[in-house]
N, C-alpha and C positions, 0 to 999 in steps of 0.2 A: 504494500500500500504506500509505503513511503516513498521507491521508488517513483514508480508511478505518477506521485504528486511531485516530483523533482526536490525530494526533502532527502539532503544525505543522513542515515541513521545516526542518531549519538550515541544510542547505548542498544546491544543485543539485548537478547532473553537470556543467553546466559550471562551479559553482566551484571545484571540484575538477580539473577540467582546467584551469582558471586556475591555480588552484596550483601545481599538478605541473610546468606548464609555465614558471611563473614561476620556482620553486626551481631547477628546470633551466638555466636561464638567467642565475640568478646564483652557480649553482657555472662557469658558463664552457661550458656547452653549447654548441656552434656553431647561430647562427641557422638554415642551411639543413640542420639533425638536427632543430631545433624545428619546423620546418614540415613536416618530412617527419614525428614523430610526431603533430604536429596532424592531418596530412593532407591540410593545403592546397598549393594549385598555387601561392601567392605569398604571401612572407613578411610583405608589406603587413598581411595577415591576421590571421595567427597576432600581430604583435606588435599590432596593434589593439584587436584584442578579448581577449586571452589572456594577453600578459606585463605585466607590471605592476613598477616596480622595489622593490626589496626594502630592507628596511631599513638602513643600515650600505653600500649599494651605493656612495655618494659615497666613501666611506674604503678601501673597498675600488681602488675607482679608483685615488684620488690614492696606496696603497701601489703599487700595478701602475706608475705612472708613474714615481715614485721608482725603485723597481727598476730600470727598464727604463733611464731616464737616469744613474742618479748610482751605481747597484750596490746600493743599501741596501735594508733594511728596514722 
């Protein structure tokens, strides 16, 4: 359709499902919910081609580790 209408595409359907999946994944989705909404039989997959890490993900980390070890913030 987009051709058609002489409109160059700016995003697929799979970069869209890359996104979706990736956001997903850095609000803390469980890997085996991401495959089961991808819809692959193995998670190999899904994070291959589809999650991608997010900006900010490293500090996110290292707050989660902090937490987890020392109680803080």
């Amino acid at each position: 359709m987009q051709q058609k209408a002489g409109i160059e595409p700016r995003a697929t359907f799979h970069d869209l499902r890359a996104l979706f999946l990736s956001l997903l994944a850095a609000e803390g989705i469980l890997q085996s919910d991401l495959m089961r909404l991808a819809g692959h039989k193995s998670f190999l997959t899904t994070n291959r081609y589809y999650i991608t890490p997010t900006q900010g993900y490293e500090g996110r980390a290292a707050q989660m580790i902090d937490r987890i070890l020392g109680g803080r913030e």
